[in-house]
C-alpha positions as CSV (number, residue, x, y, z in Angstrom):
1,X,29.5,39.3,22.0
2,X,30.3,38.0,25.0
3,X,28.0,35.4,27.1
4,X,28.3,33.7,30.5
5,X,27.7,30.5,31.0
6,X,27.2,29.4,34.4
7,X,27.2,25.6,35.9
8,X,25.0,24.7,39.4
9,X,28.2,22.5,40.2
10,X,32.1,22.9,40.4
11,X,34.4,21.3,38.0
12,X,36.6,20.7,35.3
13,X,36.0,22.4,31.7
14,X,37.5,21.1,29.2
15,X,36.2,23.5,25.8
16,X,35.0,21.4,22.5
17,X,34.9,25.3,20.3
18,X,37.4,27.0,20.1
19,X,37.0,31.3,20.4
20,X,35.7,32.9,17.6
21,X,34.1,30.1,15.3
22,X,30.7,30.2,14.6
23,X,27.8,28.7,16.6
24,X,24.6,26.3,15.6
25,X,21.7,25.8,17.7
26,X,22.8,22.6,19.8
27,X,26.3,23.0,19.3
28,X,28.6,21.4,22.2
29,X,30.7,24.1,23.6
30,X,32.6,22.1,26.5
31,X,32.0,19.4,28.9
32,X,32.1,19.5,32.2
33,X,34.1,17.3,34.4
34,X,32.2,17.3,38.1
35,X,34.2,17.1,40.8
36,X,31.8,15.3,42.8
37,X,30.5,12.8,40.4
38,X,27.5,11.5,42.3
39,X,25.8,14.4,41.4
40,X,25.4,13.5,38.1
41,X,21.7,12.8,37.5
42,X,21.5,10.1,35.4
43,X,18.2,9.1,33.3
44,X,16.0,6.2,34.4
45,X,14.0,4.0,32.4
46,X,10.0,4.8,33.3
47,X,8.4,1.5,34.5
48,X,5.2,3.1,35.8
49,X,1.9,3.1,33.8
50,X,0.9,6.1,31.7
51,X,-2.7,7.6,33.1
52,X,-5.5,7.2,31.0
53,X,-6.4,10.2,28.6
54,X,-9.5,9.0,26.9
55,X,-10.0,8.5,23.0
56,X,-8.0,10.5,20.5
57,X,-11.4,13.1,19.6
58,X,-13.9,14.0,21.8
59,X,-16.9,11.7,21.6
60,X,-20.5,12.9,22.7
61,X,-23.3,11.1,24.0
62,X,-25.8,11.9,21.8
63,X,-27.1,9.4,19.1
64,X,-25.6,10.6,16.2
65,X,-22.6,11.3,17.5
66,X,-22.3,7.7,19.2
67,X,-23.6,6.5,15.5
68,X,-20.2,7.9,13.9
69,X,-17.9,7.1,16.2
70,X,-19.1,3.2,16.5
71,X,-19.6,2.8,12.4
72,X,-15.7,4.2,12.5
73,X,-14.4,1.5,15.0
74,X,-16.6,-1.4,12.6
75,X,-15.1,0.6,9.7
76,X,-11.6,0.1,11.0
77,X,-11.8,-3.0,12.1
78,X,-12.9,-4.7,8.3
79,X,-10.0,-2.2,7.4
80,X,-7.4,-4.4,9.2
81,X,-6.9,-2.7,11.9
82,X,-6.8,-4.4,14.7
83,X,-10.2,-3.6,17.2
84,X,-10.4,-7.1,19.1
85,X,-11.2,-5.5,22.4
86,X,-14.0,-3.5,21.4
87,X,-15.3,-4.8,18.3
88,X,-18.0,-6.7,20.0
89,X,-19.0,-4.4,22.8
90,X,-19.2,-1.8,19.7
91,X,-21.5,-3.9,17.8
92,X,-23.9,-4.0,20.5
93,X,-24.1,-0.2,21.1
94,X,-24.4,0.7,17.2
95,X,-27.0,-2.3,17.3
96,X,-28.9,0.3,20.6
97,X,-28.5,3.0,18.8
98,X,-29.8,2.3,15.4
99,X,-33.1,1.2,17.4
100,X,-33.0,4.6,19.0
101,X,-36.0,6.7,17.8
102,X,-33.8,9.9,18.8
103,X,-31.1,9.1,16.1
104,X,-32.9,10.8,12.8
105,X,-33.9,13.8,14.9
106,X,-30.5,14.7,16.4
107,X,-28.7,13.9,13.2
108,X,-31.5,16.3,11.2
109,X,-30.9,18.9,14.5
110,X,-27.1,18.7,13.4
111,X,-27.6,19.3,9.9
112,X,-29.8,22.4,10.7
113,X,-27.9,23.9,13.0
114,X,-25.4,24.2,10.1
115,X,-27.4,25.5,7.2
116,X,-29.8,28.3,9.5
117,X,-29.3,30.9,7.2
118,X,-28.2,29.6,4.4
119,X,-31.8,28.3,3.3
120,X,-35.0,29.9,2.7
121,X,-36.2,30.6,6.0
122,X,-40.0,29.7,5.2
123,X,-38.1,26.3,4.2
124,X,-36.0,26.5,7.7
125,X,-39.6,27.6,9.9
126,X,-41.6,24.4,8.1
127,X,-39.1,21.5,8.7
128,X,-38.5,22.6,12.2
129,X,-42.2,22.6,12.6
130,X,-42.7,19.3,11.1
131,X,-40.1,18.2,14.2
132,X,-41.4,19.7,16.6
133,X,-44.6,18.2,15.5
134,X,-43.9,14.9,15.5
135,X,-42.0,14.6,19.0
136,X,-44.8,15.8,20.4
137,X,-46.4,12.7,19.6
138,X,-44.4,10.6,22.1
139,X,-40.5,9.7,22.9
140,X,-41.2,6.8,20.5
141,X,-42.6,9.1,17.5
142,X,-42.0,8.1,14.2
143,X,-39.5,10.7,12.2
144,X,-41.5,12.3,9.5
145,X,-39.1,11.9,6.9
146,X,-42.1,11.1,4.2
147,X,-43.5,14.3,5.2
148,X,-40.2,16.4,5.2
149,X,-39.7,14.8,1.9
150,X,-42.8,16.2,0.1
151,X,-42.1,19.4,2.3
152,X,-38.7,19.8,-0.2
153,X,-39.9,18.9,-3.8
154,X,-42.9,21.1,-3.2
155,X,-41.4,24.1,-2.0
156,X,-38.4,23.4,-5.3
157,X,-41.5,23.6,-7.4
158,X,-43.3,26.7,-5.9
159,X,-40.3,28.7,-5.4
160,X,-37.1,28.1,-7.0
161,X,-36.2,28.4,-11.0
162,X,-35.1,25.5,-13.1
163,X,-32.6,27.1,-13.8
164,X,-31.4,27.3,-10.1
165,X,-32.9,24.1,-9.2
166,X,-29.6,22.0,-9.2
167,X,-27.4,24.5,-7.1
168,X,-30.2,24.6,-4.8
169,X,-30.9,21.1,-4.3
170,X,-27.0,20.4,-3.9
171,X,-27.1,23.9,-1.2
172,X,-30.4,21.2,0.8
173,X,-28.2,17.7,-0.4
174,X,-27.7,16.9,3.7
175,X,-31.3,17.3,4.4
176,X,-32.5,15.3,1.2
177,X,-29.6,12.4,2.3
178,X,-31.2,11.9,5.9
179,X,-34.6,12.1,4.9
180,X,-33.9,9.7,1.8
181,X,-32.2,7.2,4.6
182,X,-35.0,7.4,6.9
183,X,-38.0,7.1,4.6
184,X,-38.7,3.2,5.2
185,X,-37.9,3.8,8.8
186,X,-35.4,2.7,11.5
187,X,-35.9,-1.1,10.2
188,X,-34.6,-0.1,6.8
189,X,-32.1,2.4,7.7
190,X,-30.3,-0.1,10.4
191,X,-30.7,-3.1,7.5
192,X,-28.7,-0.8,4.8
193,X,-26.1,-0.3,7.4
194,X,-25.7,-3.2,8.6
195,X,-26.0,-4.6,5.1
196,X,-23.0,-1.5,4.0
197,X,-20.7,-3.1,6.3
198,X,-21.3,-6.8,4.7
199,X,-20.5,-5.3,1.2
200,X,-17.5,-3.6,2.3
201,X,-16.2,-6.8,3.6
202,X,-17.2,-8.8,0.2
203,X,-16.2,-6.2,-2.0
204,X,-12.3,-6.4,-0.5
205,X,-12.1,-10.0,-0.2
206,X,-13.7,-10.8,-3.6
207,X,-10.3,-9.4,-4.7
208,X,-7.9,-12.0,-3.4
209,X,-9.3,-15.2,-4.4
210,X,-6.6,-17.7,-6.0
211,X,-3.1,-17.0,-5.8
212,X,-2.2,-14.1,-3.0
213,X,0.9,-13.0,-5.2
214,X,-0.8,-12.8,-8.4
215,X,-3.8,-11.0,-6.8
216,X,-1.5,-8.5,-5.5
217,X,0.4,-7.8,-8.6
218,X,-2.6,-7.3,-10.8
219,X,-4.1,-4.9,-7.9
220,X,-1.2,-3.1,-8.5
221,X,-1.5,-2.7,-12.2
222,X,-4.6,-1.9,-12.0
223,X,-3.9,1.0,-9.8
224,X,-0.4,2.6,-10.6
225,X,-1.0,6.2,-9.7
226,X,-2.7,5.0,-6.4
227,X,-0.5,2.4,-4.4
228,X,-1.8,3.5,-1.2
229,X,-5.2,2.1,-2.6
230,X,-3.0,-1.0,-3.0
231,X,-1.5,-1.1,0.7
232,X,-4.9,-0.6,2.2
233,X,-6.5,-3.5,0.7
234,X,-3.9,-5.5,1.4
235,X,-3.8,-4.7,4.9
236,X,-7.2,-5.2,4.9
237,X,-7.1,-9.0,3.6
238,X,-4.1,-9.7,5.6
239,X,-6.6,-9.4,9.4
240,X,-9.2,-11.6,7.4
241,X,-9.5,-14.1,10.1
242,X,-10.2,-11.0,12.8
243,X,-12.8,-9.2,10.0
244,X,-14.6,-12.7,9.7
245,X,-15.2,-12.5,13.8
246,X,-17.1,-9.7,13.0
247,X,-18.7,-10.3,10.2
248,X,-19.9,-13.6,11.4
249,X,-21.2,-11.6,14.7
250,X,-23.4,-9.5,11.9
251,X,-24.6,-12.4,10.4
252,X,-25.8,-14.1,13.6
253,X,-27.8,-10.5,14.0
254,X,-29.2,-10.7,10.7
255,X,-30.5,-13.8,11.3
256,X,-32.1,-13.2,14.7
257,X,-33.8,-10.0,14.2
258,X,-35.6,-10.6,11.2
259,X,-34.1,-7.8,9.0
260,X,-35.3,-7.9,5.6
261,X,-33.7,-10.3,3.6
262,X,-36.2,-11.9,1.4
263,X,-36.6,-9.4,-1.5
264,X,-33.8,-9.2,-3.8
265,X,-34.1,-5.5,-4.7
266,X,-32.7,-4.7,-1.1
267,X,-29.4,-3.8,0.2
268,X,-29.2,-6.5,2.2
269,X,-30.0,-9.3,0.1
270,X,-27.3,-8.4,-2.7
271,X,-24.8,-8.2,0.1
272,X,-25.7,-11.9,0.9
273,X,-25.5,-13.0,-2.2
274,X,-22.0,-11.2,-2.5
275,X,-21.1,-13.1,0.5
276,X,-22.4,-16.4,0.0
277,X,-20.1,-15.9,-3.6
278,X,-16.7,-15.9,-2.2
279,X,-14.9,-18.8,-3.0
280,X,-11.2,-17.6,-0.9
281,X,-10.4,-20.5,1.9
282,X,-10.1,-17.5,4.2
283,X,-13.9,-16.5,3.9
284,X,-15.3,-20.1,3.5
285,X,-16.5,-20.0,7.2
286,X,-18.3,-16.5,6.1
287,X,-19.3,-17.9,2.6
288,X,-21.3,-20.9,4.7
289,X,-23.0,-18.9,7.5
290,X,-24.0,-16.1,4.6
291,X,-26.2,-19.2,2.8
292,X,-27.5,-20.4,5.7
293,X,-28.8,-16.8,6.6
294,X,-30.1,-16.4,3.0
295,X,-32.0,-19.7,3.3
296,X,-33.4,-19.2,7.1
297,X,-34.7,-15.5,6.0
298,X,-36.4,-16.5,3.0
299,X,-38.5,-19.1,5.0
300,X,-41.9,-17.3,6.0
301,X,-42.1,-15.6,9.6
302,X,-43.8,-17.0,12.5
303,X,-47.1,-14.9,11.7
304,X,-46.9,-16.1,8.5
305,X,-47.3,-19.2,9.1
306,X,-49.6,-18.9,11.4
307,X,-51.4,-17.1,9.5
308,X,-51.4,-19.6,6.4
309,X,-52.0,-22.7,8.8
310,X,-55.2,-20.4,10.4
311,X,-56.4,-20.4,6.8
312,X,-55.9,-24.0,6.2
313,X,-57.6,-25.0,9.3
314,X,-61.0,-23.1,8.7
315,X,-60.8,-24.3,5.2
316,X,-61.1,-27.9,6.8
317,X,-63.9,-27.3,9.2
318,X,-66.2,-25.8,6.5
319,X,-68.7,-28.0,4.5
320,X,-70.1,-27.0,1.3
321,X,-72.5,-29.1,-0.2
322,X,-74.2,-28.1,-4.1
323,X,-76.6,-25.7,-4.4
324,X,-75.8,-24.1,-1.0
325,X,-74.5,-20.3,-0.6
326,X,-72.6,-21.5,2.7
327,X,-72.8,-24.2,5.0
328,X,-70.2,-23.3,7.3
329,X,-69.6,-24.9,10.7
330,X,-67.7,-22.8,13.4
331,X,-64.8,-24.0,15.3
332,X,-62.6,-21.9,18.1
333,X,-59.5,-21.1,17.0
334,X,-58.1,-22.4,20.0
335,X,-59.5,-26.2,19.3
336,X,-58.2,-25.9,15.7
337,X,-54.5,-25.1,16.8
338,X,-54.6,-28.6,19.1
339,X,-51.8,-30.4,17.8
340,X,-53.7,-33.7,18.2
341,X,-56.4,-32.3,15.9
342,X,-54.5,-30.8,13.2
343,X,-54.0,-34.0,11.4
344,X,-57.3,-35.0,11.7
345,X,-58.6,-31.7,10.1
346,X,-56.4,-32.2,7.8
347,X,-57.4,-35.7,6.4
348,X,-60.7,-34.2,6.1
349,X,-60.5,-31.6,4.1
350,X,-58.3,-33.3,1.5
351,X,-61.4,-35.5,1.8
352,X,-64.4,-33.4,1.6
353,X,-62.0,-31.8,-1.7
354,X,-61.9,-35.4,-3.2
355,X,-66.2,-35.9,-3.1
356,X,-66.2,-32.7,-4.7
């Protein structure tokens, strides 16, 4: 077979192949000598700047969309990859969005979407209701998640089998994982994900305290059919300084928004406490600023206290003498919260309690 090959320019050919051998794809046949060489066109490096195509996926603007793609740029940044120029402004956003009363609904409106059909449609018609329901209460309304919640283990009661009752609640396992997550509120729900990122940060570090070499060696006995297991957390360790940036910026949060911290059953506490345990010289800074959050949180609130010195003070302005149902003397509350008189009130009642 018998093939032209024609050149834009005239020249010299000198032939690589010889006639009749056999061909490859990107096989040199010949080259060709020009006899004007300045038309050659020679390649040039590119100096320029490459235009600006936007993040690798498409990222929404709705809540819960916005939710996942700012918990995956955290995520990645406490996995060692390095995030510095958008791990703050990314904070701050997943910070506005977890106090955005929109965030349950369109995360529920997600999850619906994709089961319509798949469940019971008297199931589908009463949790749609029980949305629609509550944002007609307000933009601020409250997600009804205590309410969707009985919604589910009543209607697994009434209408399905035991004997179906696991592959149904495993078919309804997204709804029951939202409304479990949202029961205690937005408070809650931003604490354990605050507190989730905290953990995964003690959890990898707690690894490599002592020797770096021995650490790593053991990790890698420990898992032998998994190395890349191995490589991650090691990558991980290795931006510890850049992961304590942000973890430190969490902490500062924690501290100044009141989150709940005080009772040790929560998420957030035991992540504390995993914190304030590390003993590596690369987490002490972390280690520190986790006790000092432990102890500044478990201190009583401003209303707390004013609340407890409220008591104290009309405990000292009331007189009770023997054989009297109540002699009280009235005070405003404005005269008992005068610094100069607090002292005063004070004295007396540890007074009045010593005559007694």
């Amino acid at each position: 077979m018998y093939m032209p090959l024609t050149a834009s320019e005239d020249g010299i050919v000198q032939f690589v192949k010889q006639p009749g051998v056999s061909l490859e794809p990107g096989d040199i046949l010949g080259i060709l000598t020009l006899d004007d060489p300045a038309r050659v066109k020679h390649a040039k490096t590119f100096e320029g700047l490459l235009p600006s195509v936007g993040t690798p996926n498409v990222t929404g603007n709705r809540p819960h969309q916005r939710f996942r793609y700012l918990t995956g740029i955290l995520n990645d940044t406490l996995d060692g990859f390095d995030n510095q120029a958008t791990m703050h402004s990314a904070l701050k956003d997943l910070i506005d969005t977890l106090h955005d009363p929109e965030l349950p609904y369109s995360e529920m409106n997600v999850v619906m979407s994709s089961l319509s059909g798949r469940i019971p449609a008297k199931l589908e018609e009463s949790i749609r209701a029980a949305l629609e329901t509550a944002k007609a209460k307000g933009d601020n309304a409250e997600f009804p998640a205590v309410r969707l919640k009985k919604f589910l283990e009543n209607f697994v009661q009434e209408n399905i089998r035991p004997t179906e009752e696991a592959m149904f609640r495993g078919q309804i396992s997204p709804i029951s994982e939202i409304v479990e997550r949202y029961t205690q509120g937005l408070k809650e729900h931003e604490t354990n994900v605050l507190g989730g990122l905290l953990k995964k940060y003690a959890d990898t570090e707690a690894l490599f305290s002592g020797s770096i070499e021995a650490r790593v060696l053991a990790l890698r006995e420990q898992n032998k059919d998994d190395l890349d297991k191995v490589v991650s957390l090691v990558l991980s360790h290795s931006r510890a300084q850049s992961k304590s940036k942000l973890v430190m910026a969490l902490l500062d949060h924690v501290k100044a928004s009141g989150l709940t911290v005080s009772n040790p059953e929560s998420f957030m506490y035991q992540a504390l406490q995993s914190l304030a345990a590390l003993e590596n010289r690369s987490s002490a800074a972390v280690a520190l600023k986790a006790r000092e959050v432990l102890i500044s949180c478990q201190m009583p609130s401003y209303e707390e206290r004013r609340a407890q010195m409220e008591a104290i003070l009309k405990s000292s302005v009331t007189s009770s003498f023997y054989g009297e149902g109540s002699g009280a003397r009235s005070v405003p509350l404005e005269i008992c919260f005068h610094p100069r008189l607090t002292a005063k009130l004070e004295h007396r009642r540890l007074r009045h309690s010593r005559n007694s």
